[in-house]
PDB file of N, CA, C and O in Angstrom, chain B, residues numbered from 101:
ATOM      1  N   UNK B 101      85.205 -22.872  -9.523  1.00  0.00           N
ATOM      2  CA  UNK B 101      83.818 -22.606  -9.164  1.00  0.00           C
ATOM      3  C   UNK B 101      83.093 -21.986 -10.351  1.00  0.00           C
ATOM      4  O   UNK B 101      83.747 -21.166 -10.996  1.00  0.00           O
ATOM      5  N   UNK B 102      81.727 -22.271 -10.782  1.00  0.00           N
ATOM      6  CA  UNK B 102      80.865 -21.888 -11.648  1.00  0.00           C
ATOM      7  C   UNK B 102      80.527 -20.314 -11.257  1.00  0.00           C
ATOM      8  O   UNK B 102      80.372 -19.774 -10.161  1.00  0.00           O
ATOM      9  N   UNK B 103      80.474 -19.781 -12.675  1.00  0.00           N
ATOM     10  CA  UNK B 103      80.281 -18.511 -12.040  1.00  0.00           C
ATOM     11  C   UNK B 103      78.680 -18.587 -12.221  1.00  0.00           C
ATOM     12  O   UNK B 103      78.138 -19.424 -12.943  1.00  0.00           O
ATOM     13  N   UNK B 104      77.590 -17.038 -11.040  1.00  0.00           N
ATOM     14  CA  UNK B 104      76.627 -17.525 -10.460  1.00  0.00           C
ATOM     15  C   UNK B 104      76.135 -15.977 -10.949  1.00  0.00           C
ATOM     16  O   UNK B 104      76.727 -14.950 -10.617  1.00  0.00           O
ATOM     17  N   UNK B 105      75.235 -16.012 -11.587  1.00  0.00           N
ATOM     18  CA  UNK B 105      74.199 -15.077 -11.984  1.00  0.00           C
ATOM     19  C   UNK B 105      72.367 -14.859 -11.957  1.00  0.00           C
ATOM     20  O   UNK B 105      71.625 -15.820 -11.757  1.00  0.00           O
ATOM     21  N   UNK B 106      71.945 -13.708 -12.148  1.00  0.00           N
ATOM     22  CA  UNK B 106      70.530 -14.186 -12.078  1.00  0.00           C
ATOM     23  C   UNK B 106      70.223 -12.324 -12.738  1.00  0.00           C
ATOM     24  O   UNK B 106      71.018 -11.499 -13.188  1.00  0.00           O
ATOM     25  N   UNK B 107      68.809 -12.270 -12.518  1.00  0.00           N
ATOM     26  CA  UNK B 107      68.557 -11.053 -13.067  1.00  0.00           C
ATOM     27  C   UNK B 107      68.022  -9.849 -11.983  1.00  0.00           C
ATOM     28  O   UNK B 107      67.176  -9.618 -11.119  1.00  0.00           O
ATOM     29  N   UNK B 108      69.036  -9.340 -12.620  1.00  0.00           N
ATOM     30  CA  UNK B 108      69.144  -7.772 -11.642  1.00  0.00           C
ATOM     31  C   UNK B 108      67.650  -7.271 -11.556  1.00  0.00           C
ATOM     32  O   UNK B 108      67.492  -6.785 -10.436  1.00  0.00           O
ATOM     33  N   UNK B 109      66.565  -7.205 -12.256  1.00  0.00           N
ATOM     34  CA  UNK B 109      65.521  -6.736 -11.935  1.00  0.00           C
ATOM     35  C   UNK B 109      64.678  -7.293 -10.818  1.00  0.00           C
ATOM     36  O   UNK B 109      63.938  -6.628 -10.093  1.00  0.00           O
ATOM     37  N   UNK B 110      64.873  -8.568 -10.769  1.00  0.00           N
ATOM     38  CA  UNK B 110      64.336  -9.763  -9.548  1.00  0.00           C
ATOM     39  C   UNK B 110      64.498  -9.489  -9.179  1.00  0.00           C
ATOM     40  O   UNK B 110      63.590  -8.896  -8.596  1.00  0.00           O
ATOM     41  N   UNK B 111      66.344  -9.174  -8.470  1.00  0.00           N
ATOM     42  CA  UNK B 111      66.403  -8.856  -7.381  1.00  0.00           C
ATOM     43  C   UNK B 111      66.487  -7.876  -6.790  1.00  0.00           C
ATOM     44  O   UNK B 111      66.964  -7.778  -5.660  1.00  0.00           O
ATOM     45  N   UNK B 112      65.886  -6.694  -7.679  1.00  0.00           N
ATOM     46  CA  UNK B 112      65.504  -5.117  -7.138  1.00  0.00           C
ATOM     47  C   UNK B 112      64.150  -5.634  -6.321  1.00  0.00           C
ATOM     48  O   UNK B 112      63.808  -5.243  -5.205  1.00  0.00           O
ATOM     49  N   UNK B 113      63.490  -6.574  -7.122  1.00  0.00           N
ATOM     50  CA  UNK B 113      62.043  -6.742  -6.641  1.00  0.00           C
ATOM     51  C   UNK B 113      61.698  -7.567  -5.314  1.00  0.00           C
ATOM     52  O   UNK B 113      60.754  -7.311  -4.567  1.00  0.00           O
ATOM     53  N   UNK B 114      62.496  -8.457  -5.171  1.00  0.00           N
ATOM     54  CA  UNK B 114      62.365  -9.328  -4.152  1.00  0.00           C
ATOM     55  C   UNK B 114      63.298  -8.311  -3.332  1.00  0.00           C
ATOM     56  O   UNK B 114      62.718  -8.464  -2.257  1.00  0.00           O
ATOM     57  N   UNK B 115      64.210  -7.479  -3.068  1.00  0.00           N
ATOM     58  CA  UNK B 115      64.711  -6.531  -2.071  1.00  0.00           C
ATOM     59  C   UNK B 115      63.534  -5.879  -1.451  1.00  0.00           C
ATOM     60  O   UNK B 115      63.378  -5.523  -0.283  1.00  0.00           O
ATOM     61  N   UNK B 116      62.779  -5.801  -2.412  1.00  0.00           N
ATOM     62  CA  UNK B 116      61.287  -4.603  -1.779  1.00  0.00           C
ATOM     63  C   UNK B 116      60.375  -5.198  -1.749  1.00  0.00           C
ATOM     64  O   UNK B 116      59.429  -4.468  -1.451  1.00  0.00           O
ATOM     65  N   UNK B 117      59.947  -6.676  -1.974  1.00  0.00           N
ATOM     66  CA  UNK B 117      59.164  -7.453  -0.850  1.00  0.00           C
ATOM     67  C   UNK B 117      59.582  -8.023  -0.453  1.00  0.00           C
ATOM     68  O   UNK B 117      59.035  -7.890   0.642  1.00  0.00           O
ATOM     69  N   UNK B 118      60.597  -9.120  -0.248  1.00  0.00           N
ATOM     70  CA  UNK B 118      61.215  -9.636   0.879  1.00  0.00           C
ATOM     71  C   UNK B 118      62.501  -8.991   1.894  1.00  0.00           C
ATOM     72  O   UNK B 118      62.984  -9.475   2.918  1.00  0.00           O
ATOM     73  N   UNK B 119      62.740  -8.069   1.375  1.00  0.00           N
ATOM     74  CA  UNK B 119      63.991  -7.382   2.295  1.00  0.00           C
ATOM     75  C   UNK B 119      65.343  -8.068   2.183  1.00  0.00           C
ATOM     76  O   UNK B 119      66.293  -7.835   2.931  1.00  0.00           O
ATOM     77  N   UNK B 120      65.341  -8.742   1.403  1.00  0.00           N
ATOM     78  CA  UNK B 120      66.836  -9.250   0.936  1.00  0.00           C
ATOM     79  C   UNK B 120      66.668  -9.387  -0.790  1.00  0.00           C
ATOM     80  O   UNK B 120      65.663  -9.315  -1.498  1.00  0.00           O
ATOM     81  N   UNK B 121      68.316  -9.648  -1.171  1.00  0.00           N
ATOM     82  CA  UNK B 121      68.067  -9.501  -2.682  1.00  0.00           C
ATOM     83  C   UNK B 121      69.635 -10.672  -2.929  1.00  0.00           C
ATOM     84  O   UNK B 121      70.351 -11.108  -2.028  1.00  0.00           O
ATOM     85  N   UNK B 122      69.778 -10.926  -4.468  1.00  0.00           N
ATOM     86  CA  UNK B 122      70.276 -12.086  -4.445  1.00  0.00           C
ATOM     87  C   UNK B 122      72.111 -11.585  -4.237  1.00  0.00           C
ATOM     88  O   UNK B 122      73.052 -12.354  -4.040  1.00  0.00           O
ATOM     89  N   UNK B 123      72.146 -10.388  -4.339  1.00  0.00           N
ATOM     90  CA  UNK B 123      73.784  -9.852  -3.753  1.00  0.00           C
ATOM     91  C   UNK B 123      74.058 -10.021  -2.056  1.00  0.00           C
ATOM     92  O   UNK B 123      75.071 -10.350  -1.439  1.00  0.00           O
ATOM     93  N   UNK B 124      72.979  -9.725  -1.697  1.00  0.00           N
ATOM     94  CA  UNK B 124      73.455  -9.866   0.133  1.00  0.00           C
ATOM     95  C   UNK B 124      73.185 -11.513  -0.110  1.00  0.00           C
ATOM     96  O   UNK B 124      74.035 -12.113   0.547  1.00  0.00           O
ATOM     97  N   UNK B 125      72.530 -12.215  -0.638  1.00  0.00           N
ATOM     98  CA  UNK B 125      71.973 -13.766   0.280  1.00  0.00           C
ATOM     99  C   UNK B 125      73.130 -14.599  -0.154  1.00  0.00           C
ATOM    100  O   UNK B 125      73.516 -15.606   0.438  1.00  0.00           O
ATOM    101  N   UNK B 126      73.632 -14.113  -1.198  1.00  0.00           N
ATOM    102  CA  UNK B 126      75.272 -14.950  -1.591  1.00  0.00           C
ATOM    103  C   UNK B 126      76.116 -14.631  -0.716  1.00  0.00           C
ATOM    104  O   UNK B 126      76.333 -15.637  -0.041  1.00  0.00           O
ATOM    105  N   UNK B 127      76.680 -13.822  -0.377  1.00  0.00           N
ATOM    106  CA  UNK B 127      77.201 -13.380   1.078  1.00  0.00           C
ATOM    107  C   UNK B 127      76.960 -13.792   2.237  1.00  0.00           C
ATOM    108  O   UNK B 127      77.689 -13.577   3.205  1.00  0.00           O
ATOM    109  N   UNK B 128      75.481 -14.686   2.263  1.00  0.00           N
ATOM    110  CA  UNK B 128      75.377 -15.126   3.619  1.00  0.00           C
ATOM    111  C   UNK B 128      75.902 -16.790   3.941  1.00  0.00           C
ATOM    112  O   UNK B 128      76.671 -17.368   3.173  1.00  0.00           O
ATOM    113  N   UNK B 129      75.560 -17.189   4.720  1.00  0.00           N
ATOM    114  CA  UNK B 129      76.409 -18.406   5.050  1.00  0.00           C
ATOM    115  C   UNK B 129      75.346 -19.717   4.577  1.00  0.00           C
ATOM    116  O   UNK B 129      74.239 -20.010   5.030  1.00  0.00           O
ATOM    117  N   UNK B 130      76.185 -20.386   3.448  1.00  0.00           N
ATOM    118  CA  UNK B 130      75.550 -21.391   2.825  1.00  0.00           C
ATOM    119  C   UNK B 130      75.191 -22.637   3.490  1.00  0.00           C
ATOM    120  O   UNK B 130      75.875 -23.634   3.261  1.00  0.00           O
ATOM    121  N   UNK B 131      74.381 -22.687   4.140  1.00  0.00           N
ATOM    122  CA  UNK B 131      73.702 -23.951   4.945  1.00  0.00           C
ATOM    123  C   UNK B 131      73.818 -25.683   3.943  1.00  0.00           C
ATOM    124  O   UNK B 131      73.846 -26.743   4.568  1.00  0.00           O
ATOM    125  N   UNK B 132      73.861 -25.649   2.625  1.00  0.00           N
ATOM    126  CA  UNK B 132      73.441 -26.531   2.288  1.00  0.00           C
ATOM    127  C   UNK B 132      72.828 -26.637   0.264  1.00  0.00           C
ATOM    128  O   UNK B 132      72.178 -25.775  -0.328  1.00  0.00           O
ATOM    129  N   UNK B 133      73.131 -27.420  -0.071  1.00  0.00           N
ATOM    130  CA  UNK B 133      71.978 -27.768  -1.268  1.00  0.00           C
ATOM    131  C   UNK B 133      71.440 -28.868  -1.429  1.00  0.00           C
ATOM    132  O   UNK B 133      71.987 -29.957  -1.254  1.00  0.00           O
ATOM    133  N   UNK B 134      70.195 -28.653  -1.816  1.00  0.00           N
ATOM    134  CA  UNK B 134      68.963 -30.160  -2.041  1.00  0.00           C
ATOM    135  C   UNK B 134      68.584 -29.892  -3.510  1.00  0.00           C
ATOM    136  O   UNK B 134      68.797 -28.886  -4.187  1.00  0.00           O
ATOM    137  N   UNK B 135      67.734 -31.485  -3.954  1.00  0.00           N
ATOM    138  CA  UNK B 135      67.605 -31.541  -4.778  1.00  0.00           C
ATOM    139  C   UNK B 135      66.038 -30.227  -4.779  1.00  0.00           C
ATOM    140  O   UNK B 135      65.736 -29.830  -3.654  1.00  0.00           O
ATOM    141  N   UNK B 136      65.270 -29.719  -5.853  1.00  0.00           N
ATOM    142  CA  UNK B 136      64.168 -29.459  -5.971  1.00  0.00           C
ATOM    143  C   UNK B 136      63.505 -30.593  -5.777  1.00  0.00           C
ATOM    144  O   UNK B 136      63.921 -31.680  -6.179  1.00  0.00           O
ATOM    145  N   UNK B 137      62.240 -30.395  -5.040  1.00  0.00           N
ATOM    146  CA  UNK B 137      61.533 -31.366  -4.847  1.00  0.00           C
ATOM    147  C   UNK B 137      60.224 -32.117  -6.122  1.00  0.00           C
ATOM    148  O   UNK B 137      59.659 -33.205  -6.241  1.00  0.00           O
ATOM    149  N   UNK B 138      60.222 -30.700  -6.925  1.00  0.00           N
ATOM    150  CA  UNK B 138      59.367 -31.386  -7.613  1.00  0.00           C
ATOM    151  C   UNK B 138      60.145 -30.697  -9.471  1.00  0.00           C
ATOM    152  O   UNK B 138      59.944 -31.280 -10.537  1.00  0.00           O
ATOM    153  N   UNK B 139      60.512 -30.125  -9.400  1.00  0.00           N
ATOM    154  CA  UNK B 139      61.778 -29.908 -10.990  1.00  0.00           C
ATOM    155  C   UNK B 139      62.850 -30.416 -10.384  1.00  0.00           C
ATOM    156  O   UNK B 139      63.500 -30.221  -9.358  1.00  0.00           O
ATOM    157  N   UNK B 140      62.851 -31.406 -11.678  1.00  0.00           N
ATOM    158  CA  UNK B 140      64.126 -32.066 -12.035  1.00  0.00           C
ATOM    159  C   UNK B 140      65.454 -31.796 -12.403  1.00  0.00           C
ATOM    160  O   UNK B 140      66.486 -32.461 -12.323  1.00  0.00           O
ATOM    161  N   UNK B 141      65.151 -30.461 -12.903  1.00  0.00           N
ATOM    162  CA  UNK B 141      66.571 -29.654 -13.782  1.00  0.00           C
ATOM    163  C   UNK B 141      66.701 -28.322 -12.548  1.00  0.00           C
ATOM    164  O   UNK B 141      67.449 -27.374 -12.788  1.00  0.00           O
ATOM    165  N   UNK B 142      65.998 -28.371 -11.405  1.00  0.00           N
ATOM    166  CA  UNK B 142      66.704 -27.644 -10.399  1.00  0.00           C
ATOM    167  C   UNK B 142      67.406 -28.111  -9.163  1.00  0.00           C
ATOM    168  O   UNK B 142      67.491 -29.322  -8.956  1.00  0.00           O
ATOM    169  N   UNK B 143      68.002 -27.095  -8.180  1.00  0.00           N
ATOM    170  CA  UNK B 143      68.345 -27.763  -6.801  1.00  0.00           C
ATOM    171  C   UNK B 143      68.168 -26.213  -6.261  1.00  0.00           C
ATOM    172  O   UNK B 143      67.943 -25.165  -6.866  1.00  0.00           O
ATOM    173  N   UNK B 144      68.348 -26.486  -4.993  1.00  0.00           N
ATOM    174  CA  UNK B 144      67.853 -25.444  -4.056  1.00  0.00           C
ATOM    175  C   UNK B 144      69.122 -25.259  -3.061  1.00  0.00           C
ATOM    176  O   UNK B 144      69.664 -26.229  -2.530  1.00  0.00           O
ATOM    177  N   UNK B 145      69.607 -23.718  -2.830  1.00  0.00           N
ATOM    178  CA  UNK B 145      70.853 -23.550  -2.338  1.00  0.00           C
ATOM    179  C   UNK B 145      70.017 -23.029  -1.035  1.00  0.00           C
ATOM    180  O   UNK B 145      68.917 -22.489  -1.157  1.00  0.00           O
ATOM    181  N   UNK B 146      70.669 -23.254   0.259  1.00  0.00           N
ATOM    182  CA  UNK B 146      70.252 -22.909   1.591  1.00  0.00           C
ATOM    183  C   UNK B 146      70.970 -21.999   2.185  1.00  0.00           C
ATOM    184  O   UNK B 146      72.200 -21.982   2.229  1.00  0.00           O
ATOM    185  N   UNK B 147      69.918 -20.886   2.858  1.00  0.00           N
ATOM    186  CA  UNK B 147      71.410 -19.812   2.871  1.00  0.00           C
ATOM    187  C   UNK B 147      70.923 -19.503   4.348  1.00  0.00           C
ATOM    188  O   UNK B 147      69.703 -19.597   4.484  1.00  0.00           O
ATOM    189  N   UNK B 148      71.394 -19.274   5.089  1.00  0.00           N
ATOM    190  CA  UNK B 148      71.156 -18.846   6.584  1.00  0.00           C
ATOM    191  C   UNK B 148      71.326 -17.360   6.633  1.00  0.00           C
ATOM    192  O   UNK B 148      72.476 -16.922   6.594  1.00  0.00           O
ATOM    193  N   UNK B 149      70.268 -16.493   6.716  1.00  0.00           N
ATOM    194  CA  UNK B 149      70.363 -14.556   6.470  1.00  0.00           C
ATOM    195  C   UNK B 149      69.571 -14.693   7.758  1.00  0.00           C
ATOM    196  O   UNK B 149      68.810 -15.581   8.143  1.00  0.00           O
ATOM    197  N   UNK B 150      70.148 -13.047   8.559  1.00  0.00           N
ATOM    198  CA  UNK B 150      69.225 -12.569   9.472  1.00  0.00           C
ATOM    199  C   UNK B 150      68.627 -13.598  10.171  1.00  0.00           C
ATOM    200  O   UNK B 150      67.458 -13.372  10.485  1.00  0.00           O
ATOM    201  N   UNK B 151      69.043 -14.561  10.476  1.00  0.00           N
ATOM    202  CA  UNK B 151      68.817 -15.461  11.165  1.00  0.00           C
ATOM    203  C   UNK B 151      67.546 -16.624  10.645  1.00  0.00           C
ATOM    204  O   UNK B 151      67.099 -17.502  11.382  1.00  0.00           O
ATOM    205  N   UNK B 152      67.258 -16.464   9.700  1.00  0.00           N
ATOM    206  CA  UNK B 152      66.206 -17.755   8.971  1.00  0.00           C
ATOM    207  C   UNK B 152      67.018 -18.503   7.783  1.00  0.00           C
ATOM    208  O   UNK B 152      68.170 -18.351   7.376  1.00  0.00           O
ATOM    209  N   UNK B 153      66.447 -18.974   7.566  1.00  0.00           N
ATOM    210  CA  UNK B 153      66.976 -19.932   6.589  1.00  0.00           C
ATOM    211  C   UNK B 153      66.446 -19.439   4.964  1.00  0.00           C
ATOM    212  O   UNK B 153      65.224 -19.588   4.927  1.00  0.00           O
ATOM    213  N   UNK B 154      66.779 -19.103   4.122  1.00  0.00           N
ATOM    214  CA  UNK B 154      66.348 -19.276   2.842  1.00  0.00           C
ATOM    215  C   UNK B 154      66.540 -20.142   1.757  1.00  0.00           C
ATOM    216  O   UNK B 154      67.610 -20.730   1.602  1.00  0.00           O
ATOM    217  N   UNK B 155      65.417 -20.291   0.855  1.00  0.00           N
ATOM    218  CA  UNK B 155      65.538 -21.355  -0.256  1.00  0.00           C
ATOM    219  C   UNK B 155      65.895 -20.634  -1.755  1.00  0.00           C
ATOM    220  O   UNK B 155      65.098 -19.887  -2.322  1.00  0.00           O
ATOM    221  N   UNK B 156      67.453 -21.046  -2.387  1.00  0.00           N
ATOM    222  CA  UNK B 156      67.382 -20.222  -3.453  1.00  0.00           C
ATOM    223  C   UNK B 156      67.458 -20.956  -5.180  1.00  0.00           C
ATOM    224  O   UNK B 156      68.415 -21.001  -5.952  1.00  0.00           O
ATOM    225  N   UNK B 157      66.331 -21.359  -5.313  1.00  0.00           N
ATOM    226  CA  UNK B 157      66.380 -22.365  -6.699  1.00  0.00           C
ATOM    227  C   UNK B 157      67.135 -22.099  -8.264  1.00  0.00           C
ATOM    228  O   UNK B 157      66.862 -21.286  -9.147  1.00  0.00           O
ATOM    229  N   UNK B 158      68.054 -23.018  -8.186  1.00  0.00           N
ATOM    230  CA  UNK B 158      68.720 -22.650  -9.189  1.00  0.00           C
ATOM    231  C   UNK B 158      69.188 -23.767  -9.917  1.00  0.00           C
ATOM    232  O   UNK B 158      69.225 -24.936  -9.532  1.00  0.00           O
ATOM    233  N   UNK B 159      69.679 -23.118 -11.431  1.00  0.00           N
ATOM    234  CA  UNK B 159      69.528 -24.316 -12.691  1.00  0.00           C
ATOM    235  C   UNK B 159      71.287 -23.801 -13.471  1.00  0.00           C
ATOM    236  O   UNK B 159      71.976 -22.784 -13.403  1.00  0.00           O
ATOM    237  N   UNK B 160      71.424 -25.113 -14.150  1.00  0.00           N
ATOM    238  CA  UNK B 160      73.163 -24.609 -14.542  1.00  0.00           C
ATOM    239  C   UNK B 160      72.955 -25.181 -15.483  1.00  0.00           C
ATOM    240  O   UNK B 160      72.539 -26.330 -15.637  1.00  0.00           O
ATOM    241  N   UNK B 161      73.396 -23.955 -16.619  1.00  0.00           N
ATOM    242  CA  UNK B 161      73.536 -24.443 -17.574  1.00  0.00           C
ATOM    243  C   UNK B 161      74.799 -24.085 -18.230  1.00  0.00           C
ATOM    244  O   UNK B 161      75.074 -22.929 -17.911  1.00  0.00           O
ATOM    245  N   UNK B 162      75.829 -24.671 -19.140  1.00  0.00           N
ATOM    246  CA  UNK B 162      76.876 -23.740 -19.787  1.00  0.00           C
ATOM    247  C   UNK B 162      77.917 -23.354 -18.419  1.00  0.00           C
ATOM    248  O   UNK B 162      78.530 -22.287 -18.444  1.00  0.00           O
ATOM    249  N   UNK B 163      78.032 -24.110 -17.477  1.00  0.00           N
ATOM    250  CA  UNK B 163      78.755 -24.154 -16.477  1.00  0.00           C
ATOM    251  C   UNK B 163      78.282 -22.803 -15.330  1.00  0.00           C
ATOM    252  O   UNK B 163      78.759 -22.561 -14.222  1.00  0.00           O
ATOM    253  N   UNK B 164      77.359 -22.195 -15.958  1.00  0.00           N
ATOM    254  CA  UNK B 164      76.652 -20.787 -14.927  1.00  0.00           C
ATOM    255  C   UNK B 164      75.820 -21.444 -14.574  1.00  0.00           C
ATOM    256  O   UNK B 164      75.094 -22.314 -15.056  1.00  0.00           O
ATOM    257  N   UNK B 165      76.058 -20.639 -13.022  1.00  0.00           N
ATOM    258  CA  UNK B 165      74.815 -21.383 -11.590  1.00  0.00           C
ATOM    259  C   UNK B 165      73.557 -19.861 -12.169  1.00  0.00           C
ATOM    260  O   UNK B 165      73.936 -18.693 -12.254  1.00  0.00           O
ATOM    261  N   UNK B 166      72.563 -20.190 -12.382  1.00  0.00           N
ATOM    262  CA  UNK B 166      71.524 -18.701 -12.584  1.00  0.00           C
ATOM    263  C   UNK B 166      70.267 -19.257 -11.476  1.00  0.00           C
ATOM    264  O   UNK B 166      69.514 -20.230 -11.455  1.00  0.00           O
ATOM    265  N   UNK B 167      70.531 -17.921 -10.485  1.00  0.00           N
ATOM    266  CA  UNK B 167      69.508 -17.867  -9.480  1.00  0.00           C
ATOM    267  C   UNK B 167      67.964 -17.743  -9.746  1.00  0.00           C
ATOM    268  O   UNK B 167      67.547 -16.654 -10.141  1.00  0.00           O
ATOM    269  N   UNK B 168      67.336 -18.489  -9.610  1.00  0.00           N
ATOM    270  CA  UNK B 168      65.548 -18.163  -9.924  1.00  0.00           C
ATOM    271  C   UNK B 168      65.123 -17.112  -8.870  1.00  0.00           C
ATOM    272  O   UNK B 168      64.484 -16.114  -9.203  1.00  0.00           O
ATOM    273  N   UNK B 169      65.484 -17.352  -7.621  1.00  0.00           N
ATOM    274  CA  UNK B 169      64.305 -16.725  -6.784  1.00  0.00           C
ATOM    275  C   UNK B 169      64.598 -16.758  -5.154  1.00  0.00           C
ATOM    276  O   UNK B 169      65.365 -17.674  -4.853  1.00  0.00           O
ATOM    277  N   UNK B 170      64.250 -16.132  -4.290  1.00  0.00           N
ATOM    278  CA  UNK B 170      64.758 -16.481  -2.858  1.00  0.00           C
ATOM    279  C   UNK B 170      63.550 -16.395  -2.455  1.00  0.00           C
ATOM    280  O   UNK B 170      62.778 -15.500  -2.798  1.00  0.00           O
ATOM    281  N   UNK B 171      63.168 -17.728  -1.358  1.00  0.00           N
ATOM    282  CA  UNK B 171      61.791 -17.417  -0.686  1.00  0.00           C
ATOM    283  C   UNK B 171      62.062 -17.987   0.747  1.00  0.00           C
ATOM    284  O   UNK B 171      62.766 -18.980   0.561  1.00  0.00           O
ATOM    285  N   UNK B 172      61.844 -17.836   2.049  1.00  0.00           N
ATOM    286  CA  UNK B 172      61.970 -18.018   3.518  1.00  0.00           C
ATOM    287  C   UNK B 172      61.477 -19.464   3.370  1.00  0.00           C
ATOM    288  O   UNK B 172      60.849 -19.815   2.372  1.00  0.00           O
ATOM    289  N   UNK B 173      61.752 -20.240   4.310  1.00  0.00           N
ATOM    290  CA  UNK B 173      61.666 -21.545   4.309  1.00  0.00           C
ATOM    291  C   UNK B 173      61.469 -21.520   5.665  1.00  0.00           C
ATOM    292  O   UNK B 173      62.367 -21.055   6.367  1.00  0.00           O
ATOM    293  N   UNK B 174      60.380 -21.968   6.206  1.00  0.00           N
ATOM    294  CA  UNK B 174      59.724 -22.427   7.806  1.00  0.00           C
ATOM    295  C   UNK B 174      60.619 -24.196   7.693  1.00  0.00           C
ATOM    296  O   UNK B 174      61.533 -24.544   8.441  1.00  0.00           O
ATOM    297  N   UNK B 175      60.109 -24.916   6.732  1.00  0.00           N
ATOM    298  CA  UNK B 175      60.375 -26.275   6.446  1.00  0.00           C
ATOM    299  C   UNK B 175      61.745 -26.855   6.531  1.00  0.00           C
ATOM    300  O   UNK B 175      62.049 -27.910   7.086  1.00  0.00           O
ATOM    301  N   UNK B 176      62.833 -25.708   5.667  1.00  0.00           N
ATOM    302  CA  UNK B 176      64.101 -26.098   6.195  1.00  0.00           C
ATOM    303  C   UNK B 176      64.793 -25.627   7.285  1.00  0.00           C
ATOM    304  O   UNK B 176      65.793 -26.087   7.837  1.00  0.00           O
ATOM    305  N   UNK B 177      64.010 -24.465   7.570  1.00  0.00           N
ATOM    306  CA  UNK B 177      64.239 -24.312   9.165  1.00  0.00           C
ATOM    307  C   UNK B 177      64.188 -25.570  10.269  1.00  0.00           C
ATOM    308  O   UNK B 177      65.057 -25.753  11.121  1.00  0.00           O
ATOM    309  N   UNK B 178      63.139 -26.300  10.106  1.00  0.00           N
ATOM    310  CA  UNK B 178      62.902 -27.246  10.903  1.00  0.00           C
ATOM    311  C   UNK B 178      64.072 -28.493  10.565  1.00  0.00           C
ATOM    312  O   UNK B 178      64.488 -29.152  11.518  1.00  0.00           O
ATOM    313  N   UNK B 179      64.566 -28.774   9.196  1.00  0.00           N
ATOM    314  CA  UNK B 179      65.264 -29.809   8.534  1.00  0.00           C
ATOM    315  C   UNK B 179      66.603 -29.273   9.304  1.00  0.00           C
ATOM    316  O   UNK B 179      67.242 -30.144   9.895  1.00  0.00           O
ATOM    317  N   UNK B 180      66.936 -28.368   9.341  1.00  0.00           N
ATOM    318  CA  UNK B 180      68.202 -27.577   9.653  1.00  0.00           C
ATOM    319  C   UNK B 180      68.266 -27.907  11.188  1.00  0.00           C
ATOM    320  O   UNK B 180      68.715 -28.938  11.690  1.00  0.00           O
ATOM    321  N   UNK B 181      67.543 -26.454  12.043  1.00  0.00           N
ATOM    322  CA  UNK B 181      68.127 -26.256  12.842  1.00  0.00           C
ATOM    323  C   UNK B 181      66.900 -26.941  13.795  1.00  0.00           C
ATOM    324  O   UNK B 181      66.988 -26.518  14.948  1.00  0.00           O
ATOM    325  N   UNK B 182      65.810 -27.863  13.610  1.00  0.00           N
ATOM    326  CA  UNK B 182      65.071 -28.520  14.285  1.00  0.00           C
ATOM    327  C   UNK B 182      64.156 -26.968  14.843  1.00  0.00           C
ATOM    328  O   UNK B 182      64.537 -26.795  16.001  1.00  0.00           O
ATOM    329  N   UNK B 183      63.662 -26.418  14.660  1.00  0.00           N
ATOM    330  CA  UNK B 183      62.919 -25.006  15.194  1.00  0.00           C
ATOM    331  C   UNK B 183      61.972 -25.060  13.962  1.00  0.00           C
ATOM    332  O   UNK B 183      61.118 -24.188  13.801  1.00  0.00           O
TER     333      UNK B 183
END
């Protein structure tokens, strides 16, 4: 397995506006990956937290997975679990 990094300051920041950060959402249960819909050199990891679905975009380079960003997904909610 690729090892999977991203930057610790993000995810101080997205902990304190979204209430999750990228150490708990790896821990949560991986629903899935898609391509990015509109970058080419990403894909999007699906993570099921607290009961929603999240979208976490990420790019590999040098055999490291590096996390961009976690944002709630209404859309793959619906792709997922039809809700």
């Amino acid at each position: 397995m690729a090892e999977i990094k991203w930057n610790a300051l993000k995810s101080e920041r997205l902990k304190k506006t979204l209430g999750v950060s990228f150490e708990e959402i790896i821990k949560s249960k991986l629903m899935g990956i898609r391509q990015h819909p509109t970058r080419i050199n990403q894909k999007i990891l699906v993570y099921e937290h607290k009961g929603y679905l999240w979208a976490v975009p990420y790019v590999v380079e040098d055999e490291i997975v590096f996390l961009k960003t976690i944002y709630p997904s209404r859309k793959l909610l619906k792709l997922y679990k039809g809700g």
